[in-house]
ZALUM-481921 format. One record per residue (C-alpha): x, y, z. Coordinates in steps of 0.5 Angstrom, whole numbers, padded with zeros to 4 digits, always signed. Example, Ala and Ser with C-alpha at 12.3 -4.5 7.8 and 13.67 -1.06 7.14 Angstrom:
% ZALUM-481921
+0025-0009+0016+0027-0002+0014
% end
This chain:
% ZALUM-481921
+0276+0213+0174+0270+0215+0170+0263+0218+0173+0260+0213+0170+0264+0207+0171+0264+0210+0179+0256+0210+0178+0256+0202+0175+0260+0200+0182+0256+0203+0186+0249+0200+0183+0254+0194+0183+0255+0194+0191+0248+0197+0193+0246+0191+0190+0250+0186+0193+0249+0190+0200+0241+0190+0198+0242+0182+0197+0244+0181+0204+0239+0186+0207+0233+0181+0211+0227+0182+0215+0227+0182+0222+0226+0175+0226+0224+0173+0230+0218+0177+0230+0212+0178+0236+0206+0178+0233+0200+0178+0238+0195+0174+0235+0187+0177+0235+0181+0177+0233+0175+0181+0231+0170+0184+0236+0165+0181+0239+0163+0185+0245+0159+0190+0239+0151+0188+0241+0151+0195+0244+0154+0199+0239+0150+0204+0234+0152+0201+0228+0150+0193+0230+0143+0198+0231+0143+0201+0224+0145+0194+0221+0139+0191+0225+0135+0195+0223+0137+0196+0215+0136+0189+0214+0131+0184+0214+0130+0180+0221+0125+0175+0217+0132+0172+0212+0136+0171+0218+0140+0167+0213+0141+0174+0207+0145+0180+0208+0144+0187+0206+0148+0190+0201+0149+0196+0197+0153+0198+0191+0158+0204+0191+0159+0206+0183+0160+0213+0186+0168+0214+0188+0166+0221+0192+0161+0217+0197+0165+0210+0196+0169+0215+0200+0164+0218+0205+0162+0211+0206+0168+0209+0209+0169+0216+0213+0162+0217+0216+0163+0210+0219+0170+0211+0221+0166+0216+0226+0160+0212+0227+0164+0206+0230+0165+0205+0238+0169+0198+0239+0174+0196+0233+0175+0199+0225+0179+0193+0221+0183+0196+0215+0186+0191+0209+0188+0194+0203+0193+0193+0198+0194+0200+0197+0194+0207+0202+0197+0212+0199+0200+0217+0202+0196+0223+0199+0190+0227+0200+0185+0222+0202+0190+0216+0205+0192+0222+0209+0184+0224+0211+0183+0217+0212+0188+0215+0216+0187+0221+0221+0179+0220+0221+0182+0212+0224+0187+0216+0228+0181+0220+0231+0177+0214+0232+0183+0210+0236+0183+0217+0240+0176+0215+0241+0177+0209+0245+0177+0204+0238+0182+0199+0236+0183+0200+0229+0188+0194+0226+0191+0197+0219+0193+0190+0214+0198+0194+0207+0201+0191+0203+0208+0192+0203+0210+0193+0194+0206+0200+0194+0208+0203+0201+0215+0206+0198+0217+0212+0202+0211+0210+0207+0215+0208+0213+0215+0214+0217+0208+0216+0216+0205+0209+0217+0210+0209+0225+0208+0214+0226+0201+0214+0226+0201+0207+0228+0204+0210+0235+0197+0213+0237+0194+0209+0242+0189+0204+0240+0193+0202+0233+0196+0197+0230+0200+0197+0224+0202+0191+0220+0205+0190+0213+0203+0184+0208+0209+0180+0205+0215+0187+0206+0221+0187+0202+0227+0188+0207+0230+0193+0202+0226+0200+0206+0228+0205+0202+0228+0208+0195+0222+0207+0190+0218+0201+0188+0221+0200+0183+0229+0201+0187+0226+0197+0191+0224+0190+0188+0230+0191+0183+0236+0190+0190+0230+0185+0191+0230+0181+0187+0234+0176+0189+0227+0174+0193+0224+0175+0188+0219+0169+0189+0218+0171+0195+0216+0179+0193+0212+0177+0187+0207+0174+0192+0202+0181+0193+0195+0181+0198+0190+0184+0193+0185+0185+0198+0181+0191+0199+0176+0191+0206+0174+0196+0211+0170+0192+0217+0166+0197+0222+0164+0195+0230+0164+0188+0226+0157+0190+0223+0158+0194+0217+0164+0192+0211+0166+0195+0205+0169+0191+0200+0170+0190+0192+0175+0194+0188+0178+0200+0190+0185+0201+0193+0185+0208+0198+0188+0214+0193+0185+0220+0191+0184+0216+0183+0180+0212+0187+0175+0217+0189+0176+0222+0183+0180+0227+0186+0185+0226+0182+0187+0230+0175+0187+0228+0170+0185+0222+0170+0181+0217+0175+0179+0209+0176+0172+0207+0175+0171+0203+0180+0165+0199+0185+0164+0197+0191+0160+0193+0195+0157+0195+0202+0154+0189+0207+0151+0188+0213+0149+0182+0216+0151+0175+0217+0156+0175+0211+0160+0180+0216+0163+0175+0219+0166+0172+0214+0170+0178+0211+0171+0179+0219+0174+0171+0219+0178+0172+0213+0181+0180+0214+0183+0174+0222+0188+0170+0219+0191+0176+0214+0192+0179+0220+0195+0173+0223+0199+0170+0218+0206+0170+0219+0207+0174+0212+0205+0180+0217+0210+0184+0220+0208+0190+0225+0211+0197+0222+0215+0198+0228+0219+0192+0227+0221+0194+0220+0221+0201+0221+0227+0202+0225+0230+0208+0226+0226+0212+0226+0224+0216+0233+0218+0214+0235+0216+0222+0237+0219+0225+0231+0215+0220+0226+0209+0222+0231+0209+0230+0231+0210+0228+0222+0204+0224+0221+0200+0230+0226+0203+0235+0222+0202+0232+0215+0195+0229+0216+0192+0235+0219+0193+0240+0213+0188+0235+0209+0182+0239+0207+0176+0235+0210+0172+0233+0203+0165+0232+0206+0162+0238+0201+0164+0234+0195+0160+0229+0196+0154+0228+0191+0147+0228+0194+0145+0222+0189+0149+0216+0186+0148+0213+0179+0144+0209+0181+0139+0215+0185+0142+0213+0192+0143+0218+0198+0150+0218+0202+0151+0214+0207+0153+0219+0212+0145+0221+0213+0142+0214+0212+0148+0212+0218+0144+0219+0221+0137+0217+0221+0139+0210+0224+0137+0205+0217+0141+0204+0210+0137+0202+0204+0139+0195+0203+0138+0190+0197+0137+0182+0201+0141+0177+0198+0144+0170+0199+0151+0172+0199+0158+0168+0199+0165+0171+0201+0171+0168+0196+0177+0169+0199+0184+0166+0198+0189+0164+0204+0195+0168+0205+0198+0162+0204+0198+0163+0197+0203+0168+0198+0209+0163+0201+0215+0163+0198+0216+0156+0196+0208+0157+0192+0210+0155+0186+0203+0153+0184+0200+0155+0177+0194+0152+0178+0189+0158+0179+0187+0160+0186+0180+0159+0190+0177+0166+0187+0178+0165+0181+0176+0159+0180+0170+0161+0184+0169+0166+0179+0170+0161+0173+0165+0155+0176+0160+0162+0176+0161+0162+0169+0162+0155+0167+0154+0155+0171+0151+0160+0166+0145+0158+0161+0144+0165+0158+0148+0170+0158+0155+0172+0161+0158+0179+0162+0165+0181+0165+0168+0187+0167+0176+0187+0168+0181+0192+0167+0186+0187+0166+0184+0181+0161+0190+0175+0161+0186+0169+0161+0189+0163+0164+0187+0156+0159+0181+0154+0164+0179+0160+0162+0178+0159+0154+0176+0153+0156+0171+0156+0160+0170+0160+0154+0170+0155+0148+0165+0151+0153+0160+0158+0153+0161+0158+0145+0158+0151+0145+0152+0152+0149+0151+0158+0146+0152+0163+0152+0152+0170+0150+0159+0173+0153+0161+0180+0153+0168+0182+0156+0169+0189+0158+0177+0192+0159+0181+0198+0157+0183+0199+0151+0191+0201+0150+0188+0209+0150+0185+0208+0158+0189+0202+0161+0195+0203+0166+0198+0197+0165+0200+0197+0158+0204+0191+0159+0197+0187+0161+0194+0190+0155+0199+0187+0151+0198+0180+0154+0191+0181+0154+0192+0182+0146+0195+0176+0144+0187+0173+0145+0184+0178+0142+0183+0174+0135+0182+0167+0140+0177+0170+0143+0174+0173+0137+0173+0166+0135+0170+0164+0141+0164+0169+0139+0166+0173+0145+0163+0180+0145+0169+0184+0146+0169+0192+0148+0174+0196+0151+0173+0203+0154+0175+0209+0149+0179+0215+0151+0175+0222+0152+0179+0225+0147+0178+0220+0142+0180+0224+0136+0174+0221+0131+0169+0223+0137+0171+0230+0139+0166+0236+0137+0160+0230+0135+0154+0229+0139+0155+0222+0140+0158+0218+0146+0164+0221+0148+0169+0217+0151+0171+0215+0158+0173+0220+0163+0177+0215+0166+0181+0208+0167+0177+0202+0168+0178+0199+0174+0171+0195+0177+0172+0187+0177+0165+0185+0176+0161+0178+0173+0154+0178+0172+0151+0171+0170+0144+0169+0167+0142+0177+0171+0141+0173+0177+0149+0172+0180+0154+0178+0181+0160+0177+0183+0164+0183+0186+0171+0183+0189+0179+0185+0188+0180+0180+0182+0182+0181+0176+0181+0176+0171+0189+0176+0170+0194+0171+0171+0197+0174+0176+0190+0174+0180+0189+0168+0179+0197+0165+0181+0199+0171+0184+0196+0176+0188+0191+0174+0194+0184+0176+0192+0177+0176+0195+0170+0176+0193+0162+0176+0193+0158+0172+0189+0151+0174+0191+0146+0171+0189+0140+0178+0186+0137+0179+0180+0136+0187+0182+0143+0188+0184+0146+0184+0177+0139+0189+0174+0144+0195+0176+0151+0193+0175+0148+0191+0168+0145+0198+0167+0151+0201+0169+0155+0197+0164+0150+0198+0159+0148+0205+0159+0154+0208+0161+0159+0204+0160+0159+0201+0153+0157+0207+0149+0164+0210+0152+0168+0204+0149+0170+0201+0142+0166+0195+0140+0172+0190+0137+0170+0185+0132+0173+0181+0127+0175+0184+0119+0169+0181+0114+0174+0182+0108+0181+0180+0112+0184+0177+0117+0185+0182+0123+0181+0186+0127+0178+0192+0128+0175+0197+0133+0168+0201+0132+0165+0206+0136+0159+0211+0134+0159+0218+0131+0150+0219+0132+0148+0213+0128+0154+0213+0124+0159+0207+0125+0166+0210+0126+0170+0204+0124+0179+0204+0126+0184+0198+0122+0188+0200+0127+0189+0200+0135+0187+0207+0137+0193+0210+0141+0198+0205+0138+0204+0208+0134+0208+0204+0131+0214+0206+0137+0208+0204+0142+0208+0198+0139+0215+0196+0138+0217+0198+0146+0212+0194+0148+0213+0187+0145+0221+0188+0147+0218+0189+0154+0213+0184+0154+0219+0178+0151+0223+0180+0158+0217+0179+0162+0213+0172+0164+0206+0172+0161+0204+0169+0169+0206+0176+0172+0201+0180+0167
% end
């Protein structure tokens, strides 16, 4: 017998195996909520005094452009709270800064505070020892969001001896949330890895975050409640069996304390000339913008596995009737870009009532996810006609820019999901506007009612952003499409996609026929 048919049969039987792998049941889950025993707590203290007693129905928020104090945000409030730290994100990495933050939330816990951490299971490959043993401490609770019962191997191993429950696993719990003594909340785009914050090379995400304090607190509170308490949660002990309890312990010690702590790195003031929060949290009072604001959020139910449901889930078409409600002028901001058909309608409708609309997304040059690009160039032309605005973000070693003393490109990949409407409306959360946002991943958002804040979200955007991208327009001779930027005063105009050899192109449209349009 050959090698290489003794390597098939085996792939073969590892499948067949896999197959049958399952999850535990039953499954003891200790139902729980978040603290409200936190009146006598510093951070419920800052939070009174940072917003305004007067509009007891309006919330103190701050934008986080910057990843670096996004970061020592989340790091200087894990070391102020006292009672409770709950944690809900699709992803914490097993890196420099997953590891410092889950040590900094092991700290807290050794502290006396009940820290719960909610993960999404797809991107925690690899991740069982480090997360049992973390959640060994005393005063930590891990669970893992809708888990594959394959625990080994890569992700991509993983879902492929998975995909007999395929409908099941491609159900993902996109949220991103951080709640602090009940009193202060980070939420928006950021997943906790290092391209998050940029401390990683070469490349890192352009992303926003909102900070909140005040009554809307407890509507991300409620909502991090039934994800924690879903049946699609499982406790980390019960999917990460054998693995000894105090090996898994002494490994997460050893590998979270060589982390070299970041406080030095963090900037003493942010795009939009704000401090760290770290002194503001020190001095008693963060500066904070009032605002009527809403939580958007989708329910776990959305990742059952008998969902079969198209229809667009509860953030997006939040985020739709937004949009849908614009006299003016809208403007969105997402990496991914594959509109469902309410969106064109929504779209077409804005075109009518002559609503300006600009779409910024990644270009096929800066995107992650060149699958998604290619789904969202299929509207390209459509969109055009719509007379959307469109602009995708140019790479930094664009070749027409180099040695020019125009904008250069983006130093990294967009990643912010935003929507500005009418420069009064912003909203701000972990959607993309995709199809799998939409029908399946679950979302949360802010929709906030503020025309300072929409001001610096568009002045971000605008000053920063779109000088850093290629205008894509339609051709006045011919039918097509072009992409243009600027050398000076000078247009720069491309007949084709920049970064899209012919090779590129070929291998994504053979991939993109093998792969649903609604899982881009």
């Amino acid at each position: 017998m050959s090698h290489r048919l003794l390597r098939i049969l085996l792939l073969l039987l590892s499948a067949v195996l896999a197959a049958c792998a399952s999850l535990p049941s039953p499954v003891a889950r200790s139902a729980s909520q978040a603290r409200t025993d936190v009146a006598d707590t510093r951070l419920v203290a800052v939070a009174a005094a940072s917003v305004d007693a007067r509009a007891p129905h309006f919330s103190g928020l701050r934008l986080l452009p910057a990843g670096d104090q996004a970061f020592e945000a989340r790091i200087a409030l894990t070391r102020a709270a006292e009672k409770s730290i709950d944690v809900q994100y699709y992803q914490i990495a097993d890196d420099a800064s997953g590891r410092q933050f889950l040590r900094e939330l092991r700290d807290a816990a050794d502290r006396g505070v009940r820290v719960r951490v909610l993960v999404d299971d797809l991107q925690a490959a690899g991740q069982d020892a480090l997360l049992a043993g973390f959640a060994s401490h005393p005063g930590i609770e891990v669970r893992m969001f809708n888990p594959l019962a394959v625990r080994d191997g890569s992700v991509g191993r993983r879902v492929f001896f998975s995909m007999n429950e395929f409908s099941r696993i491609n159900r993902r719990m996109h949220n991103k949330l951080f709640v602090a003594d009940s009193a202060i909340a980070i939420s928006g785009g950021r997943n906790i890895a290092d391209e998050y914050f940029g401390r990683s090379e070469p490349a890192n995400f352009i992303d926003m975050d909102m900070l909140s304090a005040g009554p809307v607190v407890a509507e991300m509170a409620s909502v991090f409640d039934a994800y924690w308490n879903s049946p699609h949660a499982y406790p980390i002990e019960d999917l990460a069996t054998g693995i000894s309890t105090e090996a898994a312990r002494w490994h997460f010690d050893k590998v979270t304390t060589a982390v070299t702590a970041s406080d030095a790195m963090v900037s003493e003031r942010d795009s939009l000339d704000q401090p760290a929060i770290g002194p503001q949290l020190a001095a008693g009072r963060i500066q904070l913008q009032m605002a009527a604001v809403r939580v958007v959020a989708d329910s776990p139910r959305k990742a059952d596995a008998d969902n079969e449901s198209l229809a667009d889930g509860v953030v997006m078409n939040g985020n739709l009737d937004l949009m849908q409600s614009a006299h003016s002028e809208v403007l969105i901001a997402s990496p991914y870009f594959v509109p469902s058909r309410r969106t064109m309608d929504v779209l077409q409708q804005a075109a009518d009532h002559q609503v300006h609309v600009s779409i910024m997304t990644n270009s096929l040059a800066t995107t992650d996810e060149p699958l998604a690009h290619f789904g969202y160039a299929r509207y390209r032309q459509a969109l055009l006609e719509r007379r959307v605005a469109l602009y995708e973000l140019m790479p930094d070693d664009d070749e027409h820019e180099a040695h020019t003393d125009g904008p250069r490109g983006s130093l990294g990949r967009l990643h912010a999901k935003l929507a500005v409407v009418d420069r009064r409306w912003l909203s701000i959360g972990s959607m993309n506007m995709d199809r799998r946002s939409a029908h399946s991943n679950t979302e949360m958002s802010l929709i906030v009612d503020s025309p300072v804040l929409a001001a610096q979200v568009v002045g971000l955007l605008y000053n920063d952003r779109l000088p850093r991208s290629y205008q894509v327009r339609a051709t006045p001779t011919r039918q097509g499409i072009e992409w243009v930027s600027q050398r000076g005063d000078a247009e720069v105009v491309l007949n084709r996609e920049p970064k899209a050899t012919a090779a590129r192109r070929i291998r994504l449209q053979m991939l993109s026929a093998m792969v649903d349009e609604e899982l881009l």
